[in-house]
C-alpha positions as CSV (number, residue, x, y, z in Angstrom):
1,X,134.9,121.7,68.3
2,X,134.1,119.2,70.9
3,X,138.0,118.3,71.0
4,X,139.2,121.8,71.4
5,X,137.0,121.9,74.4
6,X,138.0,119.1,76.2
7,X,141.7,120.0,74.8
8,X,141.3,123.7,76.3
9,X,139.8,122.3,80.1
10,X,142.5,119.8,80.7
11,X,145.1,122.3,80.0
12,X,143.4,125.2,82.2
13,X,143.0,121.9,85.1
14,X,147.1,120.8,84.4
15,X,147.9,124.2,85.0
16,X,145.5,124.9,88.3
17,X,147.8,122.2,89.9
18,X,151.0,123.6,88.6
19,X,151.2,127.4,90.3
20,X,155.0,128.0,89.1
21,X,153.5,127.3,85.7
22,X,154.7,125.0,83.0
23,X,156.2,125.2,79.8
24,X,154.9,125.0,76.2
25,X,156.4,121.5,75.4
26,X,155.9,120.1,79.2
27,X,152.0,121.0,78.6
28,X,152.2,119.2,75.3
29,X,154.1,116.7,76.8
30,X,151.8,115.6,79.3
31,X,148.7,115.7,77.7
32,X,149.8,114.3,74.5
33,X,149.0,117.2,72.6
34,X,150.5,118.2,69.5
35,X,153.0,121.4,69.9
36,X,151.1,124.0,66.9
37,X,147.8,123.2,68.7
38,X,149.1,123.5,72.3
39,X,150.6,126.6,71.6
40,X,147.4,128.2,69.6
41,X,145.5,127.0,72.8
42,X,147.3,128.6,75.1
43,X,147.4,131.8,72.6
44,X,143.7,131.9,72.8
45,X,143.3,131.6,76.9
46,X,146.1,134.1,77.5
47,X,144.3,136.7,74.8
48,X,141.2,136.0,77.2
49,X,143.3,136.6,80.6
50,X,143.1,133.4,81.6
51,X,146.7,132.4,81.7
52,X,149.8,134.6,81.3
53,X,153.7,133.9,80.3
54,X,156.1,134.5,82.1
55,X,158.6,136.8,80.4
56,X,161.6,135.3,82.1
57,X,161.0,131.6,81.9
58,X,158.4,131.5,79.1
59,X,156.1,129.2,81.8
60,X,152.3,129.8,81.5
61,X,150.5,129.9,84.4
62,X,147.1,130.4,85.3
63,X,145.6,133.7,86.0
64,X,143.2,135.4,88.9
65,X,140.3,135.6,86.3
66,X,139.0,131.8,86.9
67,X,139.1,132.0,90.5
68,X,137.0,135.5,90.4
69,X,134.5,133.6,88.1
70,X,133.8,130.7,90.4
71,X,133.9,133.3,93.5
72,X,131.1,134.8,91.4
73,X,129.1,131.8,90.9
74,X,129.5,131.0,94.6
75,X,128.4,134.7,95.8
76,X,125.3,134.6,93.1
77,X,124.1,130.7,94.2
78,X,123.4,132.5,97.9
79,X,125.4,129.5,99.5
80,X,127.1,132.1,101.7
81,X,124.6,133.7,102.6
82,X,122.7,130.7,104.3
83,X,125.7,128.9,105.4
84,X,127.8,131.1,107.2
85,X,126.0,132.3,110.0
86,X,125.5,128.1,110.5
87,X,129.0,127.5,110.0
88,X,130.3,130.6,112.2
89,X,127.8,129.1,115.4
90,X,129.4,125.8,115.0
91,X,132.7,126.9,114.8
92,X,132.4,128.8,118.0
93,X,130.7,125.8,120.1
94,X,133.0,123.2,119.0
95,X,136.0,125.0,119.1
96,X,137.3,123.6,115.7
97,X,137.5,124.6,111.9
98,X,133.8,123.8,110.6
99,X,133.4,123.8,106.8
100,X,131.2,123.2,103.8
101,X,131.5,120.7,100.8
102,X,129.2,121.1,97.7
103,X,128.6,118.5,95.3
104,X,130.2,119.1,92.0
105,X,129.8,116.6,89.5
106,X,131.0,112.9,91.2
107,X,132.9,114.9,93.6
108,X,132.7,117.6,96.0
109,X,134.6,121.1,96.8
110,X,135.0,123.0,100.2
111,X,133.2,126.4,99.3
112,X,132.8,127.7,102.9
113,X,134.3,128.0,106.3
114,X,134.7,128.9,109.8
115,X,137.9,128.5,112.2
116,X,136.9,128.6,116.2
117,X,140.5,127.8,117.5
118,X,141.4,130.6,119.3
119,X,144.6,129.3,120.7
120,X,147.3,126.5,120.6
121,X,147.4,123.9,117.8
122,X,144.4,124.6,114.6
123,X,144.1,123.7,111.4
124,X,143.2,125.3,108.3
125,X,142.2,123.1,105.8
126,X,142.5,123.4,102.2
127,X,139.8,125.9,101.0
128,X,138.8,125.5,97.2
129,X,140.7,122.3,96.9
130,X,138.7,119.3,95.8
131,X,138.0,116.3,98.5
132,X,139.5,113.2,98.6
133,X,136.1,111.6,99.2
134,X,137.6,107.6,100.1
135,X,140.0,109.7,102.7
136,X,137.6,111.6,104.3
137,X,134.9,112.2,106.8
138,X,133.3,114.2,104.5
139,X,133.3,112.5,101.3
140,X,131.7,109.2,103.5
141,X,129.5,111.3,104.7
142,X,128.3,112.3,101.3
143,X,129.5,108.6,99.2
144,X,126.6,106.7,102.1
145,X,124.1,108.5,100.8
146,X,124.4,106.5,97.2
147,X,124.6,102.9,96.9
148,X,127.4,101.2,96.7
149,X,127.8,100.4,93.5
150,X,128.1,104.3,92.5
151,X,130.5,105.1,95.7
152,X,132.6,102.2,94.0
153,X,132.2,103.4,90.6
154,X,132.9,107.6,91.3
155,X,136.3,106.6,94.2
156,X,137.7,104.2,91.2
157,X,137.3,106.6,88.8
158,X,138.7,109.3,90.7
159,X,141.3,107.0,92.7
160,X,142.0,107.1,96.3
161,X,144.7,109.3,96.6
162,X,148.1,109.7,96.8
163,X,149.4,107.9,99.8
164,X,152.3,110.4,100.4
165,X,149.1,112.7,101.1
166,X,146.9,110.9,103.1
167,X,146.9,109.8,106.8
168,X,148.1,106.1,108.0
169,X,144.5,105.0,108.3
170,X,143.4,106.1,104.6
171,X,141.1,103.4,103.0
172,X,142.7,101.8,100.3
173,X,140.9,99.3,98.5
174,X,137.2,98.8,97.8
175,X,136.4,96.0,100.8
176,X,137.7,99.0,103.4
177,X,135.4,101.6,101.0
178,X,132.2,99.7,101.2
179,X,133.0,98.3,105.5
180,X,133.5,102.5,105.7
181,X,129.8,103.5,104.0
182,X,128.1,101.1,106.0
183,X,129.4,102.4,108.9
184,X,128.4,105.3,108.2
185,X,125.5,104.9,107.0
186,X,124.8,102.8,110.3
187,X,126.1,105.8,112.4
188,X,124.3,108.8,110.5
189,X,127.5,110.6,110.4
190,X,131.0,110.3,108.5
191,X,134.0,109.9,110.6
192,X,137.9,110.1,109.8
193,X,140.5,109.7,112.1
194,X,144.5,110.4,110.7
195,X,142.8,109.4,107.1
196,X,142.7,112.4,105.2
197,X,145.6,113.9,106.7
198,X,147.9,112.8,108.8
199,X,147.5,113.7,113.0
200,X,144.2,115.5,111.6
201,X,140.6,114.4,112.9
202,X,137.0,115.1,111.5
203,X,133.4,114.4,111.5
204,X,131.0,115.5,108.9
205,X,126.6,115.1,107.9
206,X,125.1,114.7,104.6
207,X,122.9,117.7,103.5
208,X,120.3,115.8,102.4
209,X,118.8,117.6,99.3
210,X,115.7,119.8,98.1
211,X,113.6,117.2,97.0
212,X,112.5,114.2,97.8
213,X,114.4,110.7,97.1
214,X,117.3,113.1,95.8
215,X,121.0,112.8,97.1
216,X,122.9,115.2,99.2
217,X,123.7,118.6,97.9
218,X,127.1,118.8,100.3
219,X,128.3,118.1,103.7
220,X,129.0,120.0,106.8
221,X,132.4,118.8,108.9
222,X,134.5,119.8,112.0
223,X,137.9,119.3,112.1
224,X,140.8,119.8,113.7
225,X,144.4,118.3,115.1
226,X,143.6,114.6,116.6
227,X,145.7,115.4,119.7
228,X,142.8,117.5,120.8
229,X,140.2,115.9,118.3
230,X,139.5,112.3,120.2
231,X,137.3,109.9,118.6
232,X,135.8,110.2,121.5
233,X,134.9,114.0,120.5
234,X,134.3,113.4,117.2
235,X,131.0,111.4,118.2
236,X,130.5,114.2,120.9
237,X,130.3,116.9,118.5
238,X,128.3,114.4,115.8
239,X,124.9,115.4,116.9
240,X,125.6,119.1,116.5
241,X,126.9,118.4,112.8
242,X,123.9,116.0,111.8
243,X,121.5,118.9,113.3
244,X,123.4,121.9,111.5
245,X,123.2,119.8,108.3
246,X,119.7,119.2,108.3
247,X,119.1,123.0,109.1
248,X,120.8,123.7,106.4
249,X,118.8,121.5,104.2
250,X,116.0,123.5,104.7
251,X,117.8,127.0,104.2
252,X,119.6,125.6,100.9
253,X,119.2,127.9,98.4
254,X,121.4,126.2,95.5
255,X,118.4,124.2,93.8
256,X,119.1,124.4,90.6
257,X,122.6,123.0,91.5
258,X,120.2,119.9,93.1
259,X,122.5,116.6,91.7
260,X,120.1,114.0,90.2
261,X,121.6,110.7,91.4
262,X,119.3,108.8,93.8
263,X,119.7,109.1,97.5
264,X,120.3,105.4,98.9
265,X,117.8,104.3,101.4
266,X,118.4,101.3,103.3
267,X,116.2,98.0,103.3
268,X,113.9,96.8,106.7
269,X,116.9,94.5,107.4
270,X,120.1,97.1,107.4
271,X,117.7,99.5,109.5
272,X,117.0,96.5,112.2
273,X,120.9,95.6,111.6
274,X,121.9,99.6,112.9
């Protein structure tokens, strides 16, 4: 049973990142699954109206029905509630797309935001999309508040991107990772400048969690195109992040979601050292 299972996620998560859909023996194919049990899979998650075929080019593809079910697990958690009036105010004073990661597992996922551009050049982010957390303002922001032996561990493990994806200045190796964290760490705030994206800018906070010598729960970032989007700026607006995420902190209403690694506390000498 436990292999169907893992069987049936990783061909629901192939197909999330293939929107044209993908054949029957391109499925098997890639996750090195036989063809009769690929095909009864797929059987069973199209019966449940989780994929569909299409009747032209046979591809399966994914259907509505999983996004509805996680829009419904984000309405129900209340994270929406608290966070967009937040997220809506920042917006507006920095002038910039403001947006929310939560922690999911050893990564996070945008689940809210806010665009204050009213004019000329803005950017739009990728709402729903996992975060490249070695690439990012936001996933330092969030990776600082572990040590670094689980920020290695959780950026190998997931990799650090696809460099065809990624700004020039995308850290690449674990000596820029760990000379990243402490600077963040040192700062109070995650920065990324032409990392995650190319010609885009962003600064994001740690919301520290619920309890007590727990990690963060998410992040809170602003971002926007780095012609406008100094580095300058970005430790300008810094303040108004850090405060917004420790407000939120004490609004969050997702505690059962609370993740259980540790939140890294620095010794008497890397405090004296910032």
């Amino acid at each position: 049973m436990s292999q169907q299972i893992d069987r049936t996620l990783d061909i629901l998560e192939l197909l999330v990142d293939s929107p044209k859909g993908l054949a029957l023996s391109a499925i098997a194919l890639t996750l090195g699954l036989p063809k009769s049990a690929t095909h009864r899979l797929l059987t069973q998650l199209a019966e449940r109206g989780y994929l569909e075929q299409d009747v032209v080019s046979q591809h399966y593809r994914p259907t509505m029905r999983l996004a509805v079910i996680g829009f419904r697990l984000l309405a129900n958690s209340g994270v929406n509630d608290v966070c967009q009036p937040e997220l809506d105010s920042l917006a507006e004073r920095t002038g910039e797309l403001a947006r929310i990661a939560m922690v999911d597992g050893d990564g996070l996922t945008w689940v809210a935001q806010a665009q204050g551009a009213r004019y000329g050049l803005r950017y739009d982010g990728n709402f729903g999309k996992q975060v490249t957390v070695s690439a990012t303002a936001t996933g330092k922001a969030w990776l600082a508040t572990l040590s670094d032996e689980e920020a290695i561990r959780i950026v190998l493990t997931a990799g650090f991107g696809d460099p065809a994806e990624l700004g020039p200045r995308a850290v690449s190796d674990v000596a820029g990772l760990i000379e990243a964290l402490s600077r963040t760490r040192k700062q109070g705030y995650g920065t990324a400048y032409e990392e995650g994206e190319p010609g885009m800018a962003a600064v994001a906070a740690a919301i520290p969690g619920v309890k007590a010598n727990m990690s963060s729960v998410g992040t809170v970032s602003v971002a926007g195109p780095a012609a406008r989007v100094t580095r300058r700026r970005l430790h300008d607006i810094a303040p108004d992040v850090v405060e917004v995420a420790r407000r939120l902190s004490e609004l969050w209403p997702v505690r059962q979601l609370q993740p259980s690694a540790r939140l890294y506390l620095p010794n008497d000498d890397e405090r004296a050292s910032a």
